[in-house]
PATORMI-161778 format. One record per residue (C-alpha): residue number from 1; residue in three letters; y, z, x. Coordinates in Angstrom, 3 decimals. Example, Ala and Ser with C-alpha at 12.3 -4.5 7.8 and 13.67 -1.06 7.14 Angstrom:
BEGIN
{1 'ala' {-4.500 7.800 12.300}}
{2 'ser' {-1.060 7.140 13.670}}
END
This chain:
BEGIN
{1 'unk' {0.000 0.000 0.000}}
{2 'unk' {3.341 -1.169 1.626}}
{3 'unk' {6.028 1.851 1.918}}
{4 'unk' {9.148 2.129 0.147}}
{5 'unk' {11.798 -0.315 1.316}}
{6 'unk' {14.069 2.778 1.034}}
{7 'unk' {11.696 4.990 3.334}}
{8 'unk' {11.346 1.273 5.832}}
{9 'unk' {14.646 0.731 6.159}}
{10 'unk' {15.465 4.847 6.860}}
{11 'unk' {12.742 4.267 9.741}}
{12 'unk' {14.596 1.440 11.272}}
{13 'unk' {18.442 2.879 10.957}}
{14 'unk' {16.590 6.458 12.569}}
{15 'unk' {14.782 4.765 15.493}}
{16 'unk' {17.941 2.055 16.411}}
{17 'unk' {17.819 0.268 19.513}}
{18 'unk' {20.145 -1.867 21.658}}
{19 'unk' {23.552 -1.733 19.755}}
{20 'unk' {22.742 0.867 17.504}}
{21 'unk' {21.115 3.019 20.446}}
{22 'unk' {24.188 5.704 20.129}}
{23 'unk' {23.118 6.163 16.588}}
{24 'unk' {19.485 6.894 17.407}}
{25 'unk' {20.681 9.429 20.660}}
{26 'unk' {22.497 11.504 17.527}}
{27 'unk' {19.906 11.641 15.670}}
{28 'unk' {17.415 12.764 18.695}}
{29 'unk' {19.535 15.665 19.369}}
{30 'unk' {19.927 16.791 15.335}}
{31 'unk' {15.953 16.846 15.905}}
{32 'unk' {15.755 19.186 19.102}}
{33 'unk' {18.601 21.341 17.415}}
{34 'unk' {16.508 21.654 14.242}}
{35 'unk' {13.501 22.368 16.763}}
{36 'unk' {14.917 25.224 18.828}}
{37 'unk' {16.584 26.570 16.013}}
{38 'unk' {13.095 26.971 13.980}}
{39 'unk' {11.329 28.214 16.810}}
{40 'unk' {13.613 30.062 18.324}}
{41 'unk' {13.735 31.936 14.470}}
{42 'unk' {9.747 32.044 14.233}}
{43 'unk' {9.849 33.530 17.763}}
{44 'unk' {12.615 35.954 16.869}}
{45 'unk' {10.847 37.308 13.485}}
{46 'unk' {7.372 37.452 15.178}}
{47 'unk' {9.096 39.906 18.001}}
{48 'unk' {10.623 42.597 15.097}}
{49 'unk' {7.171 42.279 13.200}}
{50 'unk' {5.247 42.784 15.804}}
{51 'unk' {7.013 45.370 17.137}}
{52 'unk' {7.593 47.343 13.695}}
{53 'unk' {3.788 47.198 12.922}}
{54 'unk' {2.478 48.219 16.517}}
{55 'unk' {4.826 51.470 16.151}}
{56 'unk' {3.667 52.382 12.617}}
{57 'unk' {0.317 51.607 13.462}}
{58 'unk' {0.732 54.262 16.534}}
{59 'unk' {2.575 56.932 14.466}}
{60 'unk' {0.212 56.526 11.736}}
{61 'unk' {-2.755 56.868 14.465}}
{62 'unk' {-1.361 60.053 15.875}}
{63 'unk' {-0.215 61.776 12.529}}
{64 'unk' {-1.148 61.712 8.824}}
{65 'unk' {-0.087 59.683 6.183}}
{66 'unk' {1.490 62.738 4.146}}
{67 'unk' {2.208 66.130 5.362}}
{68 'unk' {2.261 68.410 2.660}}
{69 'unk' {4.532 71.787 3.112}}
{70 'unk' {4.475 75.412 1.724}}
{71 'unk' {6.887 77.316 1.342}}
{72 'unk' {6.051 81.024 2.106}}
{73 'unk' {2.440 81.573 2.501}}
{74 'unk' {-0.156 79.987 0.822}}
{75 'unk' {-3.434 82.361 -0.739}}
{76 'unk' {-5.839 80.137 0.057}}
{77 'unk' {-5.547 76.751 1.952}}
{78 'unk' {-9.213 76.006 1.553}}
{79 'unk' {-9.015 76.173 -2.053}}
{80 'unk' {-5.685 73.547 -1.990}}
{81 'unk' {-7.840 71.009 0.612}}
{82 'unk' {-10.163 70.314 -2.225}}
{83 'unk' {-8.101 69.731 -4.502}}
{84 'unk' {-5.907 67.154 -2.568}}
{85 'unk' {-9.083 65.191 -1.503}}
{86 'unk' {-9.787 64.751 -4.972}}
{87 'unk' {-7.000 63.155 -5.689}}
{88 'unk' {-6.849 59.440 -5.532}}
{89 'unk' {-6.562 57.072 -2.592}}
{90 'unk' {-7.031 60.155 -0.532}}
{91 'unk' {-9.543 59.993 2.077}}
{92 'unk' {-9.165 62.742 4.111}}
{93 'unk' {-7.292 66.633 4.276}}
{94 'unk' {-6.750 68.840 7.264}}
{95 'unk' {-4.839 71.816 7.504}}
{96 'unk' {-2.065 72.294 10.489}}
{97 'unk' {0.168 74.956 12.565}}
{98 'unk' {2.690 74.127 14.523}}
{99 'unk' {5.316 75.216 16.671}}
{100 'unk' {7.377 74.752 20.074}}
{101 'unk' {6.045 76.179 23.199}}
{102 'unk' {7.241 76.034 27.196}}
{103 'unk' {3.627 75.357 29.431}}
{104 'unk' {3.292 75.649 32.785}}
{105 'unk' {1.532 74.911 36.048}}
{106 'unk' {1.256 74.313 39.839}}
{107 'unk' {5.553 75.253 39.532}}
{108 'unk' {5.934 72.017 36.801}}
{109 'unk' {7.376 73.134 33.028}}
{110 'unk' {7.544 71.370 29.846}}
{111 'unk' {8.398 72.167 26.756}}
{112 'unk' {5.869 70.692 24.297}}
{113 'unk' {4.906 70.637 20.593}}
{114 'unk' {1.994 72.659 19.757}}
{115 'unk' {-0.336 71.601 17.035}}
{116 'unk' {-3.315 74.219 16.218}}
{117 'unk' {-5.516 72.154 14.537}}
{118 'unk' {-9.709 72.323 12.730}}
{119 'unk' {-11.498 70.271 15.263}}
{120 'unk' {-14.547 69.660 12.894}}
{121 'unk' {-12.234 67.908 10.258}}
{122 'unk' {-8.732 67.018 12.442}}
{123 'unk' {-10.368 63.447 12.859}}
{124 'unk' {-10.458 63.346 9.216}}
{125 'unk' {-6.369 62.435 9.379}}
{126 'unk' {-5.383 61.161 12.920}}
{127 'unk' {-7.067 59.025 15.696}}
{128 'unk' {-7.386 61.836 17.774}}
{129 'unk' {-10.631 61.632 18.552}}
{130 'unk' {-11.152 57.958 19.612}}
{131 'unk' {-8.292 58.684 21.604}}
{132 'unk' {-9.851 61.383 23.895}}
{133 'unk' {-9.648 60.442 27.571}}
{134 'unk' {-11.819 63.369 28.917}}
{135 'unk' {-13.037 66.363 27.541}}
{136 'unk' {-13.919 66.310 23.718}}
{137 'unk' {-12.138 67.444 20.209}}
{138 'unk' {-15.274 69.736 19.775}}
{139 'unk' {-14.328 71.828 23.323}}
{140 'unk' {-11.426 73.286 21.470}}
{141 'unk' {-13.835 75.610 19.203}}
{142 'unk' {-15.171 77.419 22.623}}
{143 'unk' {-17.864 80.196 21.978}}
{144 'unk' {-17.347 81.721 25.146}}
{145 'unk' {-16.123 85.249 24.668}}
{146 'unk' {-14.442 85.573 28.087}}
{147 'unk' {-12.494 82.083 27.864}}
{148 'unk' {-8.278 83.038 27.231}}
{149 'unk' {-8.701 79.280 24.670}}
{150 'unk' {-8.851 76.020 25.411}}
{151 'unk' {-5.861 73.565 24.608}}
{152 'unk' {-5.958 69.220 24.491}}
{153 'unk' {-2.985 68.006 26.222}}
{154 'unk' {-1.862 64.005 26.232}}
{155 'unk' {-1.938 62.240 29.476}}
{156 'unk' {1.418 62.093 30.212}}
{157 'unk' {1.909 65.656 29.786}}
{158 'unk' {-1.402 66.543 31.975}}
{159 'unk' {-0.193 64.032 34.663}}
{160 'unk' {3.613 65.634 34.354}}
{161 'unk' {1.952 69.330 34.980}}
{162 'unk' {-0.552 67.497 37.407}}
{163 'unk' {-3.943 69.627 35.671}}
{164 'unk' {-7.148 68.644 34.941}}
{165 'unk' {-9.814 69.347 32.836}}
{166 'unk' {-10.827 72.568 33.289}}
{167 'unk' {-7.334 73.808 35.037}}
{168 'unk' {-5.517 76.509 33.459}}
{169 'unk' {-1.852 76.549 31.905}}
{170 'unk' {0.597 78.997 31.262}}
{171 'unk' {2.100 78.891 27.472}}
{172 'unk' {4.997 80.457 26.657}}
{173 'unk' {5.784 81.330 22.878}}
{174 'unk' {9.151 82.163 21.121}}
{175 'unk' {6.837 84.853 19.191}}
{176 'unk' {6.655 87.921 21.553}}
{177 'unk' {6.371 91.393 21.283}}
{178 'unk' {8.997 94.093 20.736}}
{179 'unk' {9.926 96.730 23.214}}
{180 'unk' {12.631 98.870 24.088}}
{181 'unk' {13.944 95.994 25.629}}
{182 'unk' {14.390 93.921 22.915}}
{183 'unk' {11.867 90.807 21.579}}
{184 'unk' {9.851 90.168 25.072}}
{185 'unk' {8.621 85.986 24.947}}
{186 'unk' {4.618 85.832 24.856}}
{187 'unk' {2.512 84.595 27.874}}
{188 'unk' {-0.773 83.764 27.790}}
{189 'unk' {-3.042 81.516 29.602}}
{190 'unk' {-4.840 78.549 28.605}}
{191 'unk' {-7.769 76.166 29.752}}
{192 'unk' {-7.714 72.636 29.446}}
{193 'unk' {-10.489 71.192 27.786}}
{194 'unk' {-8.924 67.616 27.791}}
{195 'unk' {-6.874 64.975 27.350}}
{196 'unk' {-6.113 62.445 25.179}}
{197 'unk' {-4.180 58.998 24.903}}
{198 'unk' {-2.853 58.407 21.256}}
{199 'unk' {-0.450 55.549 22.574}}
{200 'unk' {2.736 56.591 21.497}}
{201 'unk' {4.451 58.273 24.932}}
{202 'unk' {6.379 60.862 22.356}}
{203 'unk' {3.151 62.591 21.366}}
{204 'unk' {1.335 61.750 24.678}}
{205 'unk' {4.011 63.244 26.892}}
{206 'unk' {5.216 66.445 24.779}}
{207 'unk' {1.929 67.761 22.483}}
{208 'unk' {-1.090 69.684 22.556}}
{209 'unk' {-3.496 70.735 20.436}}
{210 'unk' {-5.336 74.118 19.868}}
{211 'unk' {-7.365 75.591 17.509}}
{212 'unk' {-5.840 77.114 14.054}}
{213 'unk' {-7.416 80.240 15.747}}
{214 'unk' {-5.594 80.259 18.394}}
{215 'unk' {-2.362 78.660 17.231}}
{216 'unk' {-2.212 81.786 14.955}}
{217 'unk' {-2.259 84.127 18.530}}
{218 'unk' {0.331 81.925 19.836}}
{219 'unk' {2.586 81.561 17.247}}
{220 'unk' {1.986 85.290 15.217}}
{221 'unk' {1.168 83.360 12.239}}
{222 'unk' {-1.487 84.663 9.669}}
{223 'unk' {-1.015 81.294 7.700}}
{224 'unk' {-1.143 77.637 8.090}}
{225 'unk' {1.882 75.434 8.255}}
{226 'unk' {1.037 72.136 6.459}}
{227 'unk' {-1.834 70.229 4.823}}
{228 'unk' {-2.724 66.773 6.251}}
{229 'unk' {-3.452 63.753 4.508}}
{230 'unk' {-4.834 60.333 4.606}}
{231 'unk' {-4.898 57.426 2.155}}
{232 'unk' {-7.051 54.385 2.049}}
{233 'unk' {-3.758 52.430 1.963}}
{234 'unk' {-0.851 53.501 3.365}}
{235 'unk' {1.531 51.435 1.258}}
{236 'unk' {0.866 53.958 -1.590}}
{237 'unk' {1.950 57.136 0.642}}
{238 'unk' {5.587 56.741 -1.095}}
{239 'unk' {4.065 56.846 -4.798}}
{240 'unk' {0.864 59.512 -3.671}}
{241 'unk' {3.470 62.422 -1.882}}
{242 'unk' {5.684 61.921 -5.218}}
{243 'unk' {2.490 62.355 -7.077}}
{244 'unk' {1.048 65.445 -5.619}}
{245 'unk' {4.621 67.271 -4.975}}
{246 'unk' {5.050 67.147 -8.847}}
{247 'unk' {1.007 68.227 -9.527}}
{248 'unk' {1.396 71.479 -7.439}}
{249 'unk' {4.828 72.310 -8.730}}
{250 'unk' {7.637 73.985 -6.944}}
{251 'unk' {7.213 75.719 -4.003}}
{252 'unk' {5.357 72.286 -2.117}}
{253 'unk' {7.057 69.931 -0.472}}
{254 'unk' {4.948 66.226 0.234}}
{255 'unk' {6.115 63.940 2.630}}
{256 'unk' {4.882 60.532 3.852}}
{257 'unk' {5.166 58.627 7.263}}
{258 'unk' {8.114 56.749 6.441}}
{259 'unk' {9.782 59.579 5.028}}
{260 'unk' {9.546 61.021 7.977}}
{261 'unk' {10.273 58.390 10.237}}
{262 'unk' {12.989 56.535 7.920}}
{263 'unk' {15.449 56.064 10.998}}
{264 'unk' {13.170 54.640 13.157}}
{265 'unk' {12.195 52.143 10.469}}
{266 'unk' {15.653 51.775 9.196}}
{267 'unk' {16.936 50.792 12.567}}
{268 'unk' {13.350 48.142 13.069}}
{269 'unk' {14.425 46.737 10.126}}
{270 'unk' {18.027 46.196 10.105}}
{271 'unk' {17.642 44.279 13.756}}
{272 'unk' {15.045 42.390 12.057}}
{273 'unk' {17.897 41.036 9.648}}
{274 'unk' {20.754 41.039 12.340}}
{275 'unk' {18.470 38.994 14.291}}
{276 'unk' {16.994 36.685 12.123}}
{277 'unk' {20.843 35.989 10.780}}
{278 'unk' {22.345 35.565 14.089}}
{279 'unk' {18.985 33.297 15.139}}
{280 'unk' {19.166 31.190 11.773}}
{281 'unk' {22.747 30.010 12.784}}
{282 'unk' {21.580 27.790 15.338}}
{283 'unk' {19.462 25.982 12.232}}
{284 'unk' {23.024 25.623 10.499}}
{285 'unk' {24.520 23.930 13.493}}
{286 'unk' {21.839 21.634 13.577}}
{287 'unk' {22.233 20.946 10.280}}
{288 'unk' {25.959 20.207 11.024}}
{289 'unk' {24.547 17.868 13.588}}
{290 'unk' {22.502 15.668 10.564}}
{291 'unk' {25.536 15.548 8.834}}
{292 'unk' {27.417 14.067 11.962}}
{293 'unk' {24.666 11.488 12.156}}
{294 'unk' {24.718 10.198 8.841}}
{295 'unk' {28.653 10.044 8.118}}
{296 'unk' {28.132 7.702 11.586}}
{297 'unk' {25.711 6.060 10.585}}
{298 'unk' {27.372 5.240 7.422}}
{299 'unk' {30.242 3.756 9.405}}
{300 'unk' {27.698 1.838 11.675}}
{301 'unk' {26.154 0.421 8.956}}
{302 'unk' {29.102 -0.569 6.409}}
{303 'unk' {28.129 -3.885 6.374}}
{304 'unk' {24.373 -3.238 5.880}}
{305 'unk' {25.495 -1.541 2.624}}
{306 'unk' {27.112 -3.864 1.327}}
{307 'unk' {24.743 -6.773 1.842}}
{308 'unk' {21.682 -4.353 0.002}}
{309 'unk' {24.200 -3.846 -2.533}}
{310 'unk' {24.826 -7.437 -2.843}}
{311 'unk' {21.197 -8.557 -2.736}}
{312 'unk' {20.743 -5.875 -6.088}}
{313 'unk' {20.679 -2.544 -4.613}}
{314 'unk' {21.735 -0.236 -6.493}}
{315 'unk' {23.184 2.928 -5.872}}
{316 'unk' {20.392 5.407 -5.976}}
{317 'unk' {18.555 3.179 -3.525}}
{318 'unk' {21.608 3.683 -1.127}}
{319 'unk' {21.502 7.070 -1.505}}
{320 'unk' {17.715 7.164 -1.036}}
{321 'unk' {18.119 5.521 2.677}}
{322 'unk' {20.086 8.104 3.784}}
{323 'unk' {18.645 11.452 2.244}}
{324 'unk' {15.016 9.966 3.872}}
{325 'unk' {16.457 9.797 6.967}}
{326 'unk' {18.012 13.494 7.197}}
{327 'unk' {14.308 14.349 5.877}}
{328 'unk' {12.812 13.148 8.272}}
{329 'unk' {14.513 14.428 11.009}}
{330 'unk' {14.731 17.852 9.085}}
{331 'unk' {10.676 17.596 8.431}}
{332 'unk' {9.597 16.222 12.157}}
{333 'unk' {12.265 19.516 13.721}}
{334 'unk' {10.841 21.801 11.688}}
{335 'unk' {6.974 20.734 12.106}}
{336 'unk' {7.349 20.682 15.391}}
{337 'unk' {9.354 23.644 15.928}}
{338 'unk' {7.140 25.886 14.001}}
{339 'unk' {4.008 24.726 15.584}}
{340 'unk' {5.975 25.658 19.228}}
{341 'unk' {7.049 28.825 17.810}}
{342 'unk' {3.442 30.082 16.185}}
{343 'unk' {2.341 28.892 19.534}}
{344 'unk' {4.724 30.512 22.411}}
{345 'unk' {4.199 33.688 19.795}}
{346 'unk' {0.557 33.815 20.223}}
{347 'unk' {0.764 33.207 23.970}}
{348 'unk' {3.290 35.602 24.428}}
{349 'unk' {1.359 38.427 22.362}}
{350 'unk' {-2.510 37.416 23.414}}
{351 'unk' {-1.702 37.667 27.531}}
{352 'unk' {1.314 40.490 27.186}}
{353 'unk' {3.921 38.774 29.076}}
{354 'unk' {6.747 40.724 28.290}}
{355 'unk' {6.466 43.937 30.101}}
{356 'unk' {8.697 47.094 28.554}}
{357 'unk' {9.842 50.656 29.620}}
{358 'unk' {6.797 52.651 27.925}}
{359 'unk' {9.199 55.976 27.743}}
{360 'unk' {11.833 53.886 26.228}}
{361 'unk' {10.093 51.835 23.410}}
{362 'unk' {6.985 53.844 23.231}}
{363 'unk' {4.608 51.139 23.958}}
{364 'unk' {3.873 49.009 27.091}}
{365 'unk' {4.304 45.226 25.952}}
{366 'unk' {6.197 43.220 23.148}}
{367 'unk' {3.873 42.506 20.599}}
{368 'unk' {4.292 39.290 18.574}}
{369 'unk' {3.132 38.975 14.672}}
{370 'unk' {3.582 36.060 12.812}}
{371 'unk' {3.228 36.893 8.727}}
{372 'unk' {2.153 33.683 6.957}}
{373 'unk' {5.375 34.735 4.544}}
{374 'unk' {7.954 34.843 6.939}}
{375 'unk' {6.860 31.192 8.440}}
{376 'unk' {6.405 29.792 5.213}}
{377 'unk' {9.737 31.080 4.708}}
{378 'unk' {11.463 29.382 7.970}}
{379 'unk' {10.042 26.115 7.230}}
{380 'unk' {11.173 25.682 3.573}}
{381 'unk' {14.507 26.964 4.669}}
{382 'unk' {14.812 24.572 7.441}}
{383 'unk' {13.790 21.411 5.265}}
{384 'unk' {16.213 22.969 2.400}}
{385 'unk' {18.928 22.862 4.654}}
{386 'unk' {18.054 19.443 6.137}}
{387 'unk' {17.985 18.334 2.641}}
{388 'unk' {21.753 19.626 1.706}}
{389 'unk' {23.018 18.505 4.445}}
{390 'unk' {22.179 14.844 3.778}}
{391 'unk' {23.927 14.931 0.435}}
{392 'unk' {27.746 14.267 1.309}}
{393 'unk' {27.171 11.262 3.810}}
{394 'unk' {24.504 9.965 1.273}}
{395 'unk' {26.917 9.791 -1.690}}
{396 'unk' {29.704 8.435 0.694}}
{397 'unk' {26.970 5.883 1.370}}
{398 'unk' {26.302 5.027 -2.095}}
{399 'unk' {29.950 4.918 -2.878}}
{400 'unk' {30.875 2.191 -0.461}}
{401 'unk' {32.621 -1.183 -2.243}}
{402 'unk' {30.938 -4.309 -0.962}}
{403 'unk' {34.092 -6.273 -1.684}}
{404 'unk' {36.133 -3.848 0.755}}
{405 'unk' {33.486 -3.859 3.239}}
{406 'unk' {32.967 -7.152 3.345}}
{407 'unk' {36.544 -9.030 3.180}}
{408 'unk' {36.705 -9.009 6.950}}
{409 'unk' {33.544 -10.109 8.091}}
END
């Protein structure tokens, strides 16, 4: 089936030669613009995506989906851990102490946060115990009457304090005990029964974990802090906390992950926009640079016009030629500059090229993501805008008098 004389003559005016040869440099320039823009844009979105899901999938590995709070003491936290895991799209309930401590050892300090923690049902709610890097979870509930406790510290913090397993630690607690003297800070002595790698340098450099039995000693509590919880999907955490803070009534206080972390989200998010604004521009000048091409082609080809017109052309057929053209430059940039961008982001992502400050952005490497949504969304946006910007010099096109155009050939 022959094509279109519309879509055969856009072909010719978009791949000119000899005279026209200007004409077709223009138009292989709008291309490249309309390719870097897109995947400079796909690039640019993968980056913030990436980067957004590989820190919630680390925070969500090293804490719960939902803490829930008491306030004051609760009678009996067993009791309130069954009824949470029956409720639904929860998976799994853990109970939690903490509080702040200073450790210790071979003349190195740190101030860490200490988590006291069930070690039979802890990995229940957090990744802890994939994440082990020597020692087990299991050390921390230590029969042995004559140990002082054990304590899991991350490997940052073990390396900072330079201890292994099986070292000991000095912790130092706000709760103390009262003398003549006043409130006298708590000392006591620790072993290390391991550490652990969750990923995230926050928790890896500043946490450790103990045993709720211990964590009471520490801290002088006779209670537990917070309950734990996990869903089965974490987009419901929102709708679930919500849920459960008005089943137990006042007094409770749920909160999920992004409640928690709404800054750090906030801020992922808004540079996802800023970016993905500022990035888009350079589609818009290319755009620009479709409409330059066509208004000179339109001039180039004044005479063309008028002998289609002439020969029975009419007017939509005019407008046709030109609207295929921007089209196809807008189609062939963006084809090819999402298939460069999917690719550089997959490169870029599958061999870790771009090395980052772990203590700065928490992880080692820039992760790229590409979401099937937000490339669908660059390419119809990039062949939308082609499309508008084809309209002015296409009606201008259509609008030309043979008689005037003609008169001094």
């Amino acid at each position: 089936m022959n094509a279109p004389f519309e879509l055969q003559i856009a072909l010719r005016y978009l791949l000119a030669k000899r005279k026209q040869a200007f004409i077709s440099v223009i138009s292989l320039i709008s291309t490249l613009g309309v390719i870097v823009g897109v995947m400079a844009l796909i690039i640019a979105l993968a980056l913030m995506t990436g980067l957004q899901g590989e820190l919630r999938d680390r925070i969500l590995g090293s804490n719960p989906h939902i803490f829930v709070w008491k306030r004051g003491a609760t009678v009996d936290y067993k009791a309130t851990l069954d009824a949470l895991r029956r409720e639904p799209h929860v998976v799994g309930a853990a109970p939690a102490i903490i509080g702040k401590a200073l450790v210790s050892a071979a003349g190195q300090q740190a101030f860490i946060n200490l988590k006291g923690v069930d070690p039979a049902i802890e990995s229940q709610v957090t990744d802890i115990k994939g994440a082990m890097r020597s020692g087990t979870l299991e050390a921390l509930n230590s029969n042995d009457p004559e140990s002082p406790g054990e304590v899991l510290l991350g490997s940052d913090l073990a390396a900072q304090l330079g201890v292994n397993v099986g070292d000991s630690i000095s912790v130092l607690t706000p709760q103390g005990t009262l003398s003549p003297m006043g409130m006298i800070p708590r000392t006591r002595r620790l072993r290390v029964a391991g550490t652990f790698n969750l990923g995230l340098y926050e928790i890896d450099s500043q946490t450790g974990f103990v045993s709720l039995t211990v964590a009471q000693r520490l801290l002088d509590k006779d209670d537990i802090d917070a309950i734990q919880l996990r869903l089965d999907d974490i987009y419901l955490a929102p709708q679930v906390a919500d849920a459960i803070s008005a089943k137990l009534g006042d007094g409770w206080l749920a909160q999920d992950f992004a409640d928690m972390n709404q800054s750090l989200f906030s801020a992922l998010w808004l540079e996802k926009m800023a970016i993905s604004l500022t990035i888009g521009l350079i589609v818009m000048v290319a755009a620009l640079n479709i409409v330059a091409s066509l208004i000179l082609l339109v001039m180039e080809k004044h005479r063309d016009i008028a002998i289609l017109k002439t020969m029975g052309a009419s007017a939509r057929s005019i407008t046709t030629i030109f609207m295929l053209q921007g089209l196809i430059i807008g189609i062939v940039g963006t084809g090819v500059g999402a298939s460069l961008g999917l690719a550089v982001a997959r490169i870029l992502d599958r061999y870790k090229l771009i090395r980052v400050p772990v203590d700065v952005y928490q992880i080692s490497h820039v992760p790229f993501k590409v979401l099937p949504f937000d490339f669908a969304l660059v390419v119809i946006a990039a062949v939308l805008i082609a499309f508008i910007a084809t309209i002015y010099p296409s009606r201008q096109a259509a609008k030309l008098d043979p008689a005037q155009a003609l008169r001094y050939e």
